[in-house]
N, C-alpha and C positions, 0 to 999 in steps of 0.2 A: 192317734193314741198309740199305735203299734208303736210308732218311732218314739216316742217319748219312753213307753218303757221298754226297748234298745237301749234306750240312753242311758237310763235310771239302772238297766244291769250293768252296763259295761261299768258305769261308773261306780257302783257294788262292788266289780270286782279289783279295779284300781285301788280304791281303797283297801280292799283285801291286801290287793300285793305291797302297796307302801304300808302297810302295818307289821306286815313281815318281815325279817330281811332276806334277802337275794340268796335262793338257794344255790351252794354249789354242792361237786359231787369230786371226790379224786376219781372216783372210776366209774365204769359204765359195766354190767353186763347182760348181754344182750339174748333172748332167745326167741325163736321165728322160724321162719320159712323164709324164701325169697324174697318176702317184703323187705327182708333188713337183712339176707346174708351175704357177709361181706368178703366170701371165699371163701366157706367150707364144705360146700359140695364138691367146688371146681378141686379143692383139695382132694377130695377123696374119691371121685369119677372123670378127674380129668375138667381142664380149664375151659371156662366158658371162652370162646373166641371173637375174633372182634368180631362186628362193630361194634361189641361191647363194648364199654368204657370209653369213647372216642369222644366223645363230648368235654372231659372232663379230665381223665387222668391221661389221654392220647391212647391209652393202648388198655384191652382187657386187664380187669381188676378187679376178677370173681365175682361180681356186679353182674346180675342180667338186667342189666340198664345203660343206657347209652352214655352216665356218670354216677352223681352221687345218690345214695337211699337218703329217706327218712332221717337214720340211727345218723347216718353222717352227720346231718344238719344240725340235730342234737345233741355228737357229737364236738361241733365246730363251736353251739353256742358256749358250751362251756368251757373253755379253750380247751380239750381233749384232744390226741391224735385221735385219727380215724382207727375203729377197733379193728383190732387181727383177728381173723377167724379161730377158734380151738384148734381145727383140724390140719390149720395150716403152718408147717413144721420151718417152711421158709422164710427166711425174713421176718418174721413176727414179734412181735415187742406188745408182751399182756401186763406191764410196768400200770398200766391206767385200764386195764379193764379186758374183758375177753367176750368175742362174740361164741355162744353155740347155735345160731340160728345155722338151719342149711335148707335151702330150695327143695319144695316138694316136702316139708315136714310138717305131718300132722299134730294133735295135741295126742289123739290115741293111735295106739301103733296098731299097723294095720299087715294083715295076710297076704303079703304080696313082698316081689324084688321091686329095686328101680326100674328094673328094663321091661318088667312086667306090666307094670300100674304108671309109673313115672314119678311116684310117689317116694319120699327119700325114709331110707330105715332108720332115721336118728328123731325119731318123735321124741314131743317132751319128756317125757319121764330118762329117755337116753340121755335125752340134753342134759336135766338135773343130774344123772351119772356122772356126766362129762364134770358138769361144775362140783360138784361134790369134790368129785378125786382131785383135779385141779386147787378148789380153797384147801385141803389139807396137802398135798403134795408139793407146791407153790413156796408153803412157809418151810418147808422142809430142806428144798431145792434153795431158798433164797437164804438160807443161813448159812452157807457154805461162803456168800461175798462175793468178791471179783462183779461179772458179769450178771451171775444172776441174779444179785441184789439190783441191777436197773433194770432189768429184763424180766421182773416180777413184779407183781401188788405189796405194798406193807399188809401188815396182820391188819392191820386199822382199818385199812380200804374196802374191807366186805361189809363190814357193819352201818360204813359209810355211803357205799356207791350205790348208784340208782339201780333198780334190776328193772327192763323194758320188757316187754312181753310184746308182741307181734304173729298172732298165731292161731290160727283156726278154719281158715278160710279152704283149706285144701281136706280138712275132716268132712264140709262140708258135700265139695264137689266130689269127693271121695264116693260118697253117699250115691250122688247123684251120677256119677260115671260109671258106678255097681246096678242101675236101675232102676231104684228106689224112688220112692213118691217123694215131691216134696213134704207130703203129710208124715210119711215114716220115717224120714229123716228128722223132721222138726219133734215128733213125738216121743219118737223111740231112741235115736241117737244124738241128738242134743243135752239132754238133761244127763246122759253118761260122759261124752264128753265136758262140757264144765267141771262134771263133777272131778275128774281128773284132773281138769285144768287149776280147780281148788287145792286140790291135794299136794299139786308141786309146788303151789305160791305159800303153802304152809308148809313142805318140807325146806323151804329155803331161808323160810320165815326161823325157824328152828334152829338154821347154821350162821344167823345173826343179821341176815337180809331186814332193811327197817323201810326201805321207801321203794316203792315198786312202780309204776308208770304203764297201763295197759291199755293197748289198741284194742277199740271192736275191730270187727272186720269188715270188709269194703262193700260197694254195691254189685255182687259178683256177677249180675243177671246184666253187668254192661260191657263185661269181656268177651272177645269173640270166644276166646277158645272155652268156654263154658255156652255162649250163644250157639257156638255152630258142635255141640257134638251131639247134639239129638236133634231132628228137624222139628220146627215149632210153627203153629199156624201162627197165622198173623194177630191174630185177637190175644195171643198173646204178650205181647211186647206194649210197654206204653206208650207215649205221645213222644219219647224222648228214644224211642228204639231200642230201651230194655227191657228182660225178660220178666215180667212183674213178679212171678211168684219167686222168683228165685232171689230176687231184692227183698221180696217177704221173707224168704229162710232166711237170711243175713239177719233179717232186722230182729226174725225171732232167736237164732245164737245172741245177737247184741242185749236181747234185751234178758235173756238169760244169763248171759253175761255179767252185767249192769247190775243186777240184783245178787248174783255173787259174789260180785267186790263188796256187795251193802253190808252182806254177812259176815265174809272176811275183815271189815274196818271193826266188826262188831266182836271179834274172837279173836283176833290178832291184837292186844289192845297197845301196842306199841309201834304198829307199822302207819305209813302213812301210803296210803293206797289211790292212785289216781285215774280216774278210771277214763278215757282220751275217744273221742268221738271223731274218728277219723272217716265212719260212715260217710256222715253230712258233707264234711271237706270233698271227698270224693264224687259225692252224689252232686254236689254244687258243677264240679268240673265238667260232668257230662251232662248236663242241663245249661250251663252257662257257660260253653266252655270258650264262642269269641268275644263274649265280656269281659274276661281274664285274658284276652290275647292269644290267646289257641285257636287254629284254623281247624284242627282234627279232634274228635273226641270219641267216636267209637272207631274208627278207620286207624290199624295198625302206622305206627313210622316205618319198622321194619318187618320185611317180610311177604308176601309174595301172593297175588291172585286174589279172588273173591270180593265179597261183598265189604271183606273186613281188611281186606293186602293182609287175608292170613291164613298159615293152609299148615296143618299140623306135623306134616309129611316135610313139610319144606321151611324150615325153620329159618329164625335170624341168622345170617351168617351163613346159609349153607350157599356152598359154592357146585359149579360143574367145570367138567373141564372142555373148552371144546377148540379143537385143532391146536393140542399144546399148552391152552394158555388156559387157567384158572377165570374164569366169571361169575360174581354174585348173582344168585338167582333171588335168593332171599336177603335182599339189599334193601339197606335204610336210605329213609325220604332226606331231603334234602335241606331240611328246615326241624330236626328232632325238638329245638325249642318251643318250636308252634303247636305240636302233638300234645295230647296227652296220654295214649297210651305208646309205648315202646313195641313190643314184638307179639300183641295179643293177648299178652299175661300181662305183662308189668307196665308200671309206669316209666316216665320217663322222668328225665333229672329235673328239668323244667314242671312237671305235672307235682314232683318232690316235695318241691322248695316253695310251690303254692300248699302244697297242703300240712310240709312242718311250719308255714308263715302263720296260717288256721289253726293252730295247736299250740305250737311255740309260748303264749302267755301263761298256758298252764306252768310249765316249765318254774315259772318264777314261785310257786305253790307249793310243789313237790317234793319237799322237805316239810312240810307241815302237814299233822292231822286231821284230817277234813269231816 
């Protein structure tokens, strides 16, 4: 019976999408954290180094992954170039879209440096600064011609482009890096962060934003470097070696999540809101992850010692030097396609491209009101 109605959804949504036609988007803009940033940190603290990027682009490209995110892939189906970061002044070409995500950014801004907490100063609400002054400065800059008329968005493109959101998952551990119970985080700062995260998806709603694309956040209670920063008895992790409640705090942001998109499809009466369970996709991967062809699923590609090949102290890429010559200490596995997490935190390109393949259908949707 289960497989029958599998069938009877899938086939639901087929006909959805052939009733519709094929959404496209001239632009993308993007806002996140590390999930999807695609060098705005490395812009503004200095370049993430290899073995980033080595999978993929051959050499670091502000990626803390061994190649491409998510946004990429999402990027690629539409035929879009891959987005340039805001922050980054080189080379960049925002002509189809611009990312504000940057590594380490919460939705709510939070009391602390980077070198402090690790945590990056350009929280949502910065980000919507960023875009803001960009959509009016943009049309300003690009009426001049020559260069910056290909090197900008048309006016047209904001009203047009998908806006992704990627972002929450660092408010959480935030919480829980401060001390905090999972119960006072779930109670007490959840319901204020959304609410925030409301408020920016209607201030952008305002500057002519119609179709928006939102990730829940991941199953964080299967990353080492949230695993190993408080010692946890064994009773508590589940059958699959993750941290159970902290996969419940995820589930309880998601699910307060989920029901403020319901509200926003409800008040925003012209946006098309999609709201992308990227939970499951992930949680599938560390539960199944050599049924998908992955040898590693909580075990680091890169990075150095423990239970996890990962050690907070001793990051991807870090080198020593010894008798002259430079040696990776914090050195990627040999097979980063077979992994699925990258350096602790992130995923890997491979780990990517399964989980925009689980998503990707939505895609053909996301220009319609749902």
């Amino acid at each position: 019976m289960k497989s029958i109605i599998s069938s009877l959804f899938a086939l639901s949504l087929l006909s959805l999408s052939s009733a519709h036609a094929q959404c496209h988007f001239p632009a993308i803009f993007n806002f996140g954290d590390s999930n999807s940033d695609t060098g705005g940190l490395s812009a503004a603290f200095g370049q993430a180094g290899p073995p980033h990027g080595s999978s993929f682009f051959g050499s670091p490209a502000g990626r803390y992954c061994d190649g491409r995110l998510v946004i990429d892939f999402i990027a690629e189906s539409f035929g879009l170039p891959y987005l340039s970061a805001f922050l980054d002044s080189v080379g960049s070409n925002f002509s189809h879209g611009a990312n504000f995500a940057t590594a380490g950014s919460p939705i709510r801004a939070l009391n602390s440096t980077l070198r402090q907490s690790g945590f990056s100063p350009f929280s949502l609400d910065v980000q919507f600064v960023q875009f803001s002054n960009f959509h009016n400065r943009s049309q300003t800059v690009r009426s001049r011609g020559g260069v910056y008329k290909t090197m900008l968005p048309e006016a047209d493109s904001f009203s047009q482009a998908l806006y992704t959101f990627d972002i929450g998952q660092n408010d959480l551990t935030a919480g829980y890096f401060a001390n905090k119970t999972v119960e006072q985080i779930g109670t007490t700062d959840v319901p204020e962060i959304i609410s925030q995260f409301k408020n920016t998806l209607t201030y952008i709603y305002a500057q002519g934003g119609r179709y928006f694309w939102i990730h829940n956040t991941g199953p964080i209670g299967c990353l080492a470097y949230v695993i190993e920063w408080f010692p946890l008895k064994a009773s508590e992790f589940d059958s699959h070696g993750c941290a159970s409640s902290l996969n419940h705090l995820a589930q309880k942001f998601n699910d307060a999540l989920k029901q403020a998109v319901i509200e926003l499809r409800a008040s925003l009466s012209e946006a098309a809101i999609t709201y992308v369970d990227v939970y499951s996709a992930k949680h599938e991967l560390f539960v199944h992850a050599q049924g998908h062809g992955f040898k590693r699923s909580l075990v680091s590609c890169c990075g150095h010692g423990g239970k996890y090949n990962y050690n907070k102290n001793i990051g991807c890429g870090k080198k020593v030097t010894v008798k002259g010559k430079e040696i990776y200490i914090g050195k990627p596995c040999d097979e980063p396609g077979k992994a699925v997490i990258w350096d602790g935190v992130h995923f890997t390109q491979a780990a990517n491209k399964f989980i925009f393949e689980k998503i990707s259908p939505g895609l053909s949707m996301a220009c319609h009101r749902q």
